[in-house]
KEVO-574190 format. One line per field, with one value per residue (C-alpha): residue number from 1; z, x, y. Coordinates in Angstrom, 3 decimals. Layout:
<recs>
k <- [NUM,...]
w <- [Z,...]
u <- [X,...]
v <- [Y,...]
</recs>
This chain:
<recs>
k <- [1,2,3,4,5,6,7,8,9,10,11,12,13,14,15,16,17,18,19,20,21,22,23,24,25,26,27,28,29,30,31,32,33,34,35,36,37,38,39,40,41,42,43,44,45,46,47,48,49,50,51,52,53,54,55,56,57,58,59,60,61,62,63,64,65,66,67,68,69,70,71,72,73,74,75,76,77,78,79,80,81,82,83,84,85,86,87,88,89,90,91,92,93,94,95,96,97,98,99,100,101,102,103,104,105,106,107,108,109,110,111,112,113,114,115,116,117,118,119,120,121,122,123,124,125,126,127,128,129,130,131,132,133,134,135,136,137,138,139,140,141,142,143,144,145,146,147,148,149,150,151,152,153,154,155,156,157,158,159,160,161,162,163,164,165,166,167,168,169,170,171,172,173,174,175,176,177,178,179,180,181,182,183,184,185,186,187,188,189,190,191,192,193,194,195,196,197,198,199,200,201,202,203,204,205,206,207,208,209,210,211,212,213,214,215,216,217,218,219,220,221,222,223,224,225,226,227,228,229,230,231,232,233,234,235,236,237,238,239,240,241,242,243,244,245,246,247,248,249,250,251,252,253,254,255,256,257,258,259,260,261,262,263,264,265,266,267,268,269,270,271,272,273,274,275,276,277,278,279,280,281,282,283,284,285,286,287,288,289,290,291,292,293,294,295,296,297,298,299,300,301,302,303,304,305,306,307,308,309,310,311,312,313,314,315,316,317,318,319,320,321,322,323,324,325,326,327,328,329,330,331,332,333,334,335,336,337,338,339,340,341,342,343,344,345,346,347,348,349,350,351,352,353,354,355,356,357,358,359,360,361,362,363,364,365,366,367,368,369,370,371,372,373,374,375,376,377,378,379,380,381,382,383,384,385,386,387,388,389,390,391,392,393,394,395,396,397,398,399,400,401,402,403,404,405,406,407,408,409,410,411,412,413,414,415,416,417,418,419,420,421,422,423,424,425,426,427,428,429,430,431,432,433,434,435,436,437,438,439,440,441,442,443,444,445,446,447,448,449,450,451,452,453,454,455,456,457,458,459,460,461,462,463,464,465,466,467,468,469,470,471,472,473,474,475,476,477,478,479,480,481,482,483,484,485,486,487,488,489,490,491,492,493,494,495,496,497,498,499,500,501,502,503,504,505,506,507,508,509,510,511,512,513,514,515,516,517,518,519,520,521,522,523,524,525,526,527,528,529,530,531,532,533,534,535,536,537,538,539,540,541,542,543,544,545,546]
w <- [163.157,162.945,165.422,164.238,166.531,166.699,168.018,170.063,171.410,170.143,169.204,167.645,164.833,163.304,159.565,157.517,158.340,156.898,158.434,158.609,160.765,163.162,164.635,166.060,164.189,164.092,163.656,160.249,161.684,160.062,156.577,155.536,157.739,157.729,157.926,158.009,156.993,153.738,153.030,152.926,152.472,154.981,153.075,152.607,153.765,155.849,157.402,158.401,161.066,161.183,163.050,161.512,162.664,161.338,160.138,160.521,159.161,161.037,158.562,155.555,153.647,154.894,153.410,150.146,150.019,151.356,148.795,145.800,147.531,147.895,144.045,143.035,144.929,143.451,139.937,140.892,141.678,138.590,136.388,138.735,137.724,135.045,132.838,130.133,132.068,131.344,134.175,135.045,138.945,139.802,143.005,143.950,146.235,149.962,150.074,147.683,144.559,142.017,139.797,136.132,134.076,130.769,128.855,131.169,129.536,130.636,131.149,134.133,137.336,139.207,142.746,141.788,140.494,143.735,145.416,143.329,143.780,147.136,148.069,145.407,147.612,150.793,149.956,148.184,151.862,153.491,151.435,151.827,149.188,149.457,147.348,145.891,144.343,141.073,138.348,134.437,132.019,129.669,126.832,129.016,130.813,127.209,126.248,129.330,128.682,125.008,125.592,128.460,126.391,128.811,125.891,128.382,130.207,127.545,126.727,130.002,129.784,126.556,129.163,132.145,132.183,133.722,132.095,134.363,135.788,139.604,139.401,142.240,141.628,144.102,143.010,139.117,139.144,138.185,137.840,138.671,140.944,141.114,144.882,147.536,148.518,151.676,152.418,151.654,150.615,154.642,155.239,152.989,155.208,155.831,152.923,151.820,148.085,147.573,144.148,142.556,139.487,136.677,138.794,142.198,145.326,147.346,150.830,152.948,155.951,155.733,158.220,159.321,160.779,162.848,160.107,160.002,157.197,156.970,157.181,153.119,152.281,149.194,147.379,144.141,142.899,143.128,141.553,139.086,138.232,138.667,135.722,133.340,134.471,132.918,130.215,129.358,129.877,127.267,124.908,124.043,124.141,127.520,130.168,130.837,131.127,127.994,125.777,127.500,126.587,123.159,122.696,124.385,121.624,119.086,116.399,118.083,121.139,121.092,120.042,123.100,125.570,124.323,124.046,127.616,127.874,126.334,128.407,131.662,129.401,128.668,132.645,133.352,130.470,131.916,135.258,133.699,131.932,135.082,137.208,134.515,134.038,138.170,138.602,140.230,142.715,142.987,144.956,146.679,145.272,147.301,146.460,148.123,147.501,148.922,148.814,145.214,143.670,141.765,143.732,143.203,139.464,139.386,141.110,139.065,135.835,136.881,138.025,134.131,132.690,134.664,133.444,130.061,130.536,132.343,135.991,137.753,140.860,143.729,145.425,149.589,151.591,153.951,155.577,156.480,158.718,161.002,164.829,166.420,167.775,171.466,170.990,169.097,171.749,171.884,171.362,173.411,173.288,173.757,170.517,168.030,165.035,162.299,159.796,162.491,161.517,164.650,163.743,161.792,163.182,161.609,163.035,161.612,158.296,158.028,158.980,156.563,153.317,153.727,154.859,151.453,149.530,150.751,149.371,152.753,153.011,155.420,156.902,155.606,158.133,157.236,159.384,159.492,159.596,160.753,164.447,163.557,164.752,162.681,161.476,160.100,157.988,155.009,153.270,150.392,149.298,146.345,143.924,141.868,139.346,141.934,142.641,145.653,145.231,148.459,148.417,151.064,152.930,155.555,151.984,151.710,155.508,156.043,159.528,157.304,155.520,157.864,157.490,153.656,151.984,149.609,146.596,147.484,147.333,144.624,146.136,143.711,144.634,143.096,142.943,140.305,139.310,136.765,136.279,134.410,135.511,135.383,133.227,133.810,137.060,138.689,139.146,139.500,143.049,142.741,145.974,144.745,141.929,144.556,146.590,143.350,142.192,145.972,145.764,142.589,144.097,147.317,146.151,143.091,144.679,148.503,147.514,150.287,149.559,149.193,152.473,154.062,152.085,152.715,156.279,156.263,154.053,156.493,159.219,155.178,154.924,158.488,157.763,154.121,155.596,158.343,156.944,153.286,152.249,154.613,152.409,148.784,148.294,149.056,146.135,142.927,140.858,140.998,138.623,137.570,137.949,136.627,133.221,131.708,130.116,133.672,134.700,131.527,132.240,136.316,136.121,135.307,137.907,140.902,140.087,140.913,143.507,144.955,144.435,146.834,149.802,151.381,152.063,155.783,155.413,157.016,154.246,151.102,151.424,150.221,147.739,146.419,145.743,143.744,141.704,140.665,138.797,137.267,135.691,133.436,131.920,128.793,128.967,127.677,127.331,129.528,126.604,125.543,128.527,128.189,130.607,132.056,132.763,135.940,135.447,135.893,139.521,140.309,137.511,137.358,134.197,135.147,133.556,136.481,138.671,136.489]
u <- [-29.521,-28.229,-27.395,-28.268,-26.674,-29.789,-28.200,-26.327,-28.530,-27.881,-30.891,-30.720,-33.393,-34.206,-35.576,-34.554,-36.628,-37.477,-35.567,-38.602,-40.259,-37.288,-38.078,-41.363,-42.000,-45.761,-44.411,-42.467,-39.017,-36.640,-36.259,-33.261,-30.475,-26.801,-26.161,-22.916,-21.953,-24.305,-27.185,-30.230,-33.980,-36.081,-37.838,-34.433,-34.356,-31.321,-30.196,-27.182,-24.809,-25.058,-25.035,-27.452,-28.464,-31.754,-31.459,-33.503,-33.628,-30.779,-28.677,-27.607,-27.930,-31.849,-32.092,-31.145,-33.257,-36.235,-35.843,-35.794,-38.440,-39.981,-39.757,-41.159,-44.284,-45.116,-44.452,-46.842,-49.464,-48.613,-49.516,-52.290,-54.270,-51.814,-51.128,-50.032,-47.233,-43.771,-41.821,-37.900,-36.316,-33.554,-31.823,-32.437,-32.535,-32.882,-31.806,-34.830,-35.864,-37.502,-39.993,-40.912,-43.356,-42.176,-45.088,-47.561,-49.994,-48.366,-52.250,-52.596,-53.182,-49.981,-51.205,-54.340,-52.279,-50.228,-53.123,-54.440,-51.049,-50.569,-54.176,-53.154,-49.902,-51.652,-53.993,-51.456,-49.640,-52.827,-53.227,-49.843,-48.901,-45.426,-42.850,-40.941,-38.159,-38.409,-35.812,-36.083,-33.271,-32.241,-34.316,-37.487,-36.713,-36.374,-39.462,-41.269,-39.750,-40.742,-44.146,-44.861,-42.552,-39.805,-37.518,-34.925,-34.763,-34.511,-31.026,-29.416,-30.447,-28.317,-25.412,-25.986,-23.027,-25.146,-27.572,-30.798,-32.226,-33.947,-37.294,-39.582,-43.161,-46.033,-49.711,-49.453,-47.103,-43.352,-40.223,-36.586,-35.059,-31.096,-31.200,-32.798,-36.163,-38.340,-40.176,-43.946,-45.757,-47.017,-43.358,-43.098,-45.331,-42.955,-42.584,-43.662,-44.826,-44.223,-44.853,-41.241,-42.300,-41.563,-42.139,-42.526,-40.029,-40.418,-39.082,-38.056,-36.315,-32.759,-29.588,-28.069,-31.062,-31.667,-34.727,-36.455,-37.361,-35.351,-37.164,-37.614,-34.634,-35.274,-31.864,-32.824,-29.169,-28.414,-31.466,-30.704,-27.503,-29.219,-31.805,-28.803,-26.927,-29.665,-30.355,-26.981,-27.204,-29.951,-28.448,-25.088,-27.875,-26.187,-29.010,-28.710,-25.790,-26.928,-26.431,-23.641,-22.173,-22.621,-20.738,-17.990,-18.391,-18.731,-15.334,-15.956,-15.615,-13.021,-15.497,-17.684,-14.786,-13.769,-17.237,-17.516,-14.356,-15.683,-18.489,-15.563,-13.514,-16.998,-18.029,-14.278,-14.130,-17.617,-15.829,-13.011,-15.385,-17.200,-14.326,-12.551,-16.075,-15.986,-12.136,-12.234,-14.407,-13.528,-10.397,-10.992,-12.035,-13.102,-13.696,-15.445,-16.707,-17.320,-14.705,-13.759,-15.321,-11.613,-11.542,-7.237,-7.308,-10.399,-8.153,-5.068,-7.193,-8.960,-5.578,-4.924,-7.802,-7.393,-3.886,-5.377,-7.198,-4.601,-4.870,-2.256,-4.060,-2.440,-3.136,-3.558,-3.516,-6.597,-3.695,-1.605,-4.102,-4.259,-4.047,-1.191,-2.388,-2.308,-4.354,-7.308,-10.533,-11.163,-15.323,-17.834,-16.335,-12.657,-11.181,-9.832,-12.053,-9.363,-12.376,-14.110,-13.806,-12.451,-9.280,-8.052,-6.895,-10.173,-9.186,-5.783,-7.061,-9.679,-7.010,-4.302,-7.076,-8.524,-4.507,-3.474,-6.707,-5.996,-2.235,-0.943,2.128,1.431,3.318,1.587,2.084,3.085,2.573,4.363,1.699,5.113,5.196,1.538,2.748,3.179,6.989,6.905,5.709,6.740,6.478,3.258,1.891,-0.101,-1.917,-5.290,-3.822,-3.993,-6.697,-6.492,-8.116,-8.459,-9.786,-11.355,-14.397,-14.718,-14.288,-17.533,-18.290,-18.748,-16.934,-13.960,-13.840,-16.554,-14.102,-14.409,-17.288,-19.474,-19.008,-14.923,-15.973,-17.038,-17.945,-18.136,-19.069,-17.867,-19.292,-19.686,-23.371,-23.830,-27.628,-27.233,-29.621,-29.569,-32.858,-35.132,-36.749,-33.146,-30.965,-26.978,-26.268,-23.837,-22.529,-21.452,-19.505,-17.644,-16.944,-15.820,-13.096,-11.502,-11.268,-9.836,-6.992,-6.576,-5.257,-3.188,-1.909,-1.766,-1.607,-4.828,-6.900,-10.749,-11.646,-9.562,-11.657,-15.003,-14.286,-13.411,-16.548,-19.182,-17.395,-16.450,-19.792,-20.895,-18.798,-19.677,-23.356,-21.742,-19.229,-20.216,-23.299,-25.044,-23.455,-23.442,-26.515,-24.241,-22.575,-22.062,-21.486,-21.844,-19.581,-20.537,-17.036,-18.666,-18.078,-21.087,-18.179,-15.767,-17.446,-16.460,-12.673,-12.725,-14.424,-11.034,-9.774,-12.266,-12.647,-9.187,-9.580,-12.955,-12.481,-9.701,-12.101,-13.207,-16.701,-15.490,-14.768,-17.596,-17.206,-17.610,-21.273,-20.444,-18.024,-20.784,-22.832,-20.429,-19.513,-23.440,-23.544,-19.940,-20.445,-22.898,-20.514,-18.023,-14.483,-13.111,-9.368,-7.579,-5.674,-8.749,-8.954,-6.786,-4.148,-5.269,-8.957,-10.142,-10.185,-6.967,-6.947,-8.384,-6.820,-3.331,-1.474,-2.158,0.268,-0.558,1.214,4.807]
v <- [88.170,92.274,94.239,98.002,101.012,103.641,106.913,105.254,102.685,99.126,96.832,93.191,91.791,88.450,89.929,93.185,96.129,99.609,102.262,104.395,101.156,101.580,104.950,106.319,110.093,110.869,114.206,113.502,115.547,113.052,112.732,110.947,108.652,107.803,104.253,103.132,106.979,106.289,108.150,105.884,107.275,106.028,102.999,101.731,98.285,97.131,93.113,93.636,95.203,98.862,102.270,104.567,108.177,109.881,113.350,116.489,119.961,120.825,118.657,120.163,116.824,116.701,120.022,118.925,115.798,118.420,120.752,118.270,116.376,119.836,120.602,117.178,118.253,121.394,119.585,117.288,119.968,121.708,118.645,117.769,121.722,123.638,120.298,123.184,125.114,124.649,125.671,126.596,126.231,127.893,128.987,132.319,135.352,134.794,131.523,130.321,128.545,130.358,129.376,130.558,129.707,129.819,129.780,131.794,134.752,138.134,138.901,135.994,136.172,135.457,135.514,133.140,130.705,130.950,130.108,127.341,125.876,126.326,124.643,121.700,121.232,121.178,118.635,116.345,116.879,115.772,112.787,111.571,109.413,107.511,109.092,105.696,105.268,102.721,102.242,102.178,101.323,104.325,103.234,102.831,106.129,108.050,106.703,108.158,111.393,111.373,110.181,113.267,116.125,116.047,117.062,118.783,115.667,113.695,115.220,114.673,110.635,110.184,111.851,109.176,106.834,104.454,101.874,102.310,105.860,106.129,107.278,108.759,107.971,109.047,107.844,108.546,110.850,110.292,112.454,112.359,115.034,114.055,113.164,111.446,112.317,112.074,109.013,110.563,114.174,114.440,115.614,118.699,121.208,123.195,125.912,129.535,130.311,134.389,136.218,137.493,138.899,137.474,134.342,133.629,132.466,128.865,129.746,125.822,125.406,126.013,123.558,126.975,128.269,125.608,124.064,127.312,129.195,132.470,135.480,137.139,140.051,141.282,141.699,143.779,144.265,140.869,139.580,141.399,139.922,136.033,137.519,138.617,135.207,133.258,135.559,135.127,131.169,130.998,133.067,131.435,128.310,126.745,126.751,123.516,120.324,118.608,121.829,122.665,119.428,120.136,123.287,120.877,118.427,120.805,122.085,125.235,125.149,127.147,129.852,129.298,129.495,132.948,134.080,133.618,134.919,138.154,138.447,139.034,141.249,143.562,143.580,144.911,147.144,148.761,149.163,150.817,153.331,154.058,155.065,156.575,158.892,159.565,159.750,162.880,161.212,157.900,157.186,154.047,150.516,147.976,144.225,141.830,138.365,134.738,132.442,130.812,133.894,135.068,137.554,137.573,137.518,139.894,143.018,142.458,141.909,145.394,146.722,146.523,147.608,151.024,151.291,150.944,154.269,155.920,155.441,153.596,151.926,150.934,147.824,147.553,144.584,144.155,141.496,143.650,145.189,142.338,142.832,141.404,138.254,138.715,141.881,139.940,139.093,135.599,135.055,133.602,130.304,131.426,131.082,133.190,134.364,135.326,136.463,138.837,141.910,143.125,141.521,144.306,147.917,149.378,152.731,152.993,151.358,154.604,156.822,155.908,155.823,159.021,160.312,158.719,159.777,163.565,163.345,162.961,160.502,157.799,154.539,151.711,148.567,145.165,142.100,138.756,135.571,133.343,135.641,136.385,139.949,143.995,143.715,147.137,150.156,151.210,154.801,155.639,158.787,158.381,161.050,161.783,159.087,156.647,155.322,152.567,148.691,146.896,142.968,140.694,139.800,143.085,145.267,146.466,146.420,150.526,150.104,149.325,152.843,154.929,158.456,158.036,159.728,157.357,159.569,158.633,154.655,152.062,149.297,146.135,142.658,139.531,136.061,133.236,133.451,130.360,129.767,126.220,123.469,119.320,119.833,122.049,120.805,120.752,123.524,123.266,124.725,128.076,127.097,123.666,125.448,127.532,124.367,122.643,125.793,125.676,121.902,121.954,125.119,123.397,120.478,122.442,124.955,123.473,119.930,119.855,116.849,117.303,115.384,118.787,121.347,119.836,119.500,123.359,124.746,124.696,127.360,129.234,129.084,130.510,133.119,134.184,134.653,136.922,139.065,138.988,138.291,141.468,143.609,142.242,145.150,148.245,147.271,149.845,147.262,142.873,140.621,137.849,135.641,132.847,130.953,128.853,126.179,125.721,122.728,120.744,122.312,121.814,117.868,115.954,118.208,117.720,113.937,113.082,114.408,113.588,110.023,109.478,109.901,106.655,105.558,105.322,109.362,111.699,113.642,110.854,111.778,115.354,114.552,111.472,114.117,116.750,113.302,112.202,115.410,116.174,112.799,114.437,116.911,116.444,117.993,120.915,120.973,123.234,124.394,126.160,128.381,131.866,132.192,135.809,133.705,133.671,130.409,129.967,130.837,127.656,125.050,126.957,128.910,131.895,134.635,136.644,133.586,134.109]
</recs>
C-alpha cells in the first residue's frame, strides 16, 4: 500500500500505477509531473509514498520537455518524407527554434516543404504513437548512430560519463533529445512553422505567456548577430560540444582561447573606429544588456579602446539616478519595483546629458543604497573629447535620453550569443549560459549559493523581457559577449556549486538540468583565459578588479 498526494488531495493504492493513469486529461494539458520535487514523465511508474503535481504550459520545465518533445516530432516527419535532409536547430528570434537544412537545393521550394512537413506532423499528431523512453549501453547506442549517419551524435556518446544512453522511440522511429519528453505525439498540437529564410522558425507555447504562443516580432538586427554567431561557431570548427571538447584537449588550446579572444578585441576595435569616424556627433554612449551579459567589463574595456584613439570618455552611473525611496510608486500589488524605469529621475537624467553634452557644467547627484536616499552632487563639465558611456537595463529606453537628438546617441546592445549545440538536433540554450556566468559570480564574488540565484532568475527574467529586450532593435550596434570555449572554463566552477543543492530543494530540478549537460564538456584551465577577458567578470582575475 502508497499513499500518493495528487494536488493536494490524498489517495491510497494496492499496485504501482502510471502517473499518466492517475489523472483524467482527454485534453492532453499536462505533460510532465513533480513527484517528490522530481521530474517524472508521465509513463513513469511509481509504488510508493509520494506528492506529485502535474505540469502544464504554464511551467517552464513543461516548456522544455514540449519543445524537445516538439523537435523529436518534426525529426520524425523529416525522416518519414525528406529521408535526405540534414538539418541544424537552434534557438532563435522571437522566442523560437530555427531550423536549417543544411543540405537543401538553393533552387527548392521552401514554403512546399513547409507544407509537406507541417501535414506529416499533423497526421503523426493524429495517430498518436507513445513517445517511450528505452535505454542502450554506449556501444549499442554508437552503433545506432553509425548505422543511420548520426556522425554528430556519435561524438557526443564517446563524451557521456555514463555507461548506457536514454532513448525515445515512437513506432520506428528513435532519437535522443537531452530531456524529458511528453508521454505521446497527440500532445504536440500546439506549434506554428513560419519561413525565415535561410530556414524557417517553429513558434510553441512559451511558461511566461501563460502556454500561448507569442505573437512573431521580427528582430532583423539581432538575427543578424545569431547568423554571424554560428558562422563564427563553424568556422573556428566549434558548433557543437564534442568539437568543442577537442580544441580543449588539443596542445593548442591556448590558440583557440585567444582566437576567441580576438574576435572581442575586433568587435571593440570596430566600435572605436565608428565613434572615432562620428565624434563630432556622437556624445553619448549607452549600454544595455540582460543580466550576465559583461556588461561591467564591456564599458571599461571600451572606455580603453576610445582612449586608444584619443577620446577620453567619461563614465555615468544610471545608479546614481535612483529616486529616493519614499518617492518611488509602489505597483499594482504594493511593492516596490527597483528595475522600473520610473525609479530613476528621468527628467533630471535628460537634463544634466544634454547640459553636459552642450558644455554646460552641471551637478551630477550621488545616492547612498545604505539610507537608500541622494547624499549629494558633485561638480562635471565635460568637452568634445568626452564623450559620455552610461550602462544598465533603461539605457537604450528613449524615455531615458528623449532631449538628446539620435545623431547625439549610439546605442549598443550587449548579450552572450553562443550558437553551440549538444549535436545537431539539440541546441545549448543562451539563456542557460547567462544563468550559468551569474551562478558562477554570485557565489565568487557574493559567496551566494546557486539555490539563491535560481530562486531569483525567473523575476530577472520577467524583467529582461520588460525593460530590455523591447529595445535590443534600436540598437547601432549588438556584441556578441559570448566566448565559444567558457563553458569548458566556467564547468569546475558551476559544478561546485550546483551540487550542493539538495533533492529536497525546489530548485535541484533546475540545477539537475544545468548539470546533465556541463557533464559533457572538458576543462580549460583558467590560466588560459586573459585577465582583461570578459570572462573574468564571472570566474574572477580581472585586472580591471585591482
Amino acid at each position: 500500500m502508497f499513499t500518493l498526494t495528487i494536488d493536494g488531495h490524498k489517495k491510497t493504492f494496492d499496485k504501482r500505477i502510471r502517473l499518466l493513469d492517475l489523472i483524467d486529461d482527454p485534453e492532453k494539458r499536462y505533460f510532465i509531473a513533480l513527484v517528490n520535487n522530481r521530474l517524472r514523465e508521465l509513463h513513469y511508474i511509481i509504488d510508493y509514498d509520494a506528492e506529485v503535481k502535474f505540469l502544464d504550459t504554464t511551467h517552464a520545465e513543461a516548456i522544455f520537455a514540449y519543445e524537445a518533445s516538439l523537435r523529436f516530432l518534426m525529426a520524425k516527419a523529416f525522416k518519414n518524407i525528406y529521408p535526405d535532409f540534414k538539418f541544424k536547430f537552434n534557438h532563435s528570434i522571437s522566442r523560437s527554434i530555427f531550423c536549417h537544412i543544411l543540405n537543401l537545393d538553393t533552387q527548392a521550394d521552401m514554403q512546399a516543404i513547409l507544407d509537406n512537413l507541417d501535414q506529416e506532423m499533423q497526421r503523426l499528431i493524429a495517430e498518436d504513437l507513445p513517445i517511450e523512453r528505452m535505454e542502450m549501453t554506449k556501444d549499442e547506442a554508437i552503433s545506432f548512430y553509425e548505422k543511420h549517419g548520426y556522425d554528430d551524435k556519435i561524438e557526443i556518446i564517446r563524451y557521456r560519463p555514463e555507461d548506457t544512453v536514454h532513448f525515445y522511440k515512437s513506432g520506428s522511429y528513435i532519437n535522443y533529445m537531452y530531456a524529458l519528453m511528453v508521454p505521446s505525439c497527440g500532445y504536440l498540437k500546439d506549434y506554428k512553422l513560419r519561413q525565415y529564410p535561410p530556414g524557417f522558425l517553429i513558434q510553441y507555447p512559451r511558461a511566461e505567456k501563460g502556454g500561448n504562443i507569442p505573437p512573431f516580432e521580427d528582430d532583423p538586427i539581432y538575427s543578424r548577430v545569431l547568423r554571424q554567431a554560428n558562422r563564427w561557431t563553424e568556422r573556428i570548427d566549434a558548433e557543437t560540444i564534442a568539437r568543442m571538447n577537442r580544441h580543449a584537449e588539443s596542445d593548442s588550446v591556448a590558440e583557440f582561447v585567444q582566437m576567441n579572444e580576438s574576435k572581442h578585441n575586433q568587435m571593440l576595435s570596430e566600435i572605436g573606429q565608428i565613434v572615432q569616424n562620428n565624434s563630432d556627433d556622437i556624445r553619448l554612449i549607452a549600454i544595455a544588456g540582460p543580466s550576465s551579459s559583461g556588461k561591467t567589463t564591456f564599458s571599461t574595456r571600451l572606455r580603453v579602446e576610445l582612449m586608444t584613439r584619443g577620446l577620453k570618455p567619461v563614465m555615468i552611473s544610471l545608479d546614481d539616478y535612483y529616486l529616493d525611496r519614499d518617492k518611488i510608486e509602489p505597483n499594482e500589488a504594493g511593492e516596490i519595483d527597483l528595475e522600473h524605469i520610473n525609479t530613476l529621475d528621468i527628467d533630471l537624467f535628460n537634463r544634466n546629458m544634454l547640459d553636459l553634452i552642450q558644455g554646460k557644467e552641471v551637478d551630477i547627484p550621488t545616492f547612498d543604497f545604505m539610507t537608500k536616499t541622494r547624499s549629494g552632487y558633485k561638480k562635471l563639465k565635460i568637452t568634445e573629447d568626452n564623450p559620455i558611456i552610461i550602462e544598465g537595463i533603461h539605457a537604450l529606453n528613449e524615455q531615458l535620453t528623449a532631449l538628446i537628438p539620435q545623431h547625439q546617441k549610439f546605442k549598443i546592445f550587449i548579450s552572450p550569443q553562443v550558437q553551440i549545440n549538444i549535436d545537431l538536433h539539440n541546441p545549448i540554450s543562451i539563456t542557460n549560459l547567462r544563468l550559468l556566468r551569474r551562478i558562477v559570480r554570485d557565489k565568487k564574488f557574493r559567496n551566494a549559493p546557486a539555490s539563491k540565484t535560481i530562486g531569483m532568475w525567473p523575476s530577472v527574467r520577467r524583467g529582461e523581457f520588460r525593460w530590455i529586450y523591447p529595445h535590443q532593435e534600436e540598437a547601432d550596434y549588438v556584441f556578441n559577449s559570448g566566448h565559444a570555449y567558457e563553458l569548458c572554463v566556467m564547468k569546475k566552477h558551476a559544478l561546485s556549486t550546483l551540487m550542493e543543492i539538495p533533492r529536497d530543494s525546489e530548485h535541484f530540478i533546475t540545477a539537475n538540468r544545468l548539470i546533465k549537460f556541463l557533464k559533457y564538456f572538458k576543462d580549460i584551465d583558467d590560466a588560459h583565459v586573459p585577465n582583461n577577458s570578459l570572462l573574468r567578470e564571472f570566474i574572477g582575475g580581472s585586472c580591471f578588479d585591482l
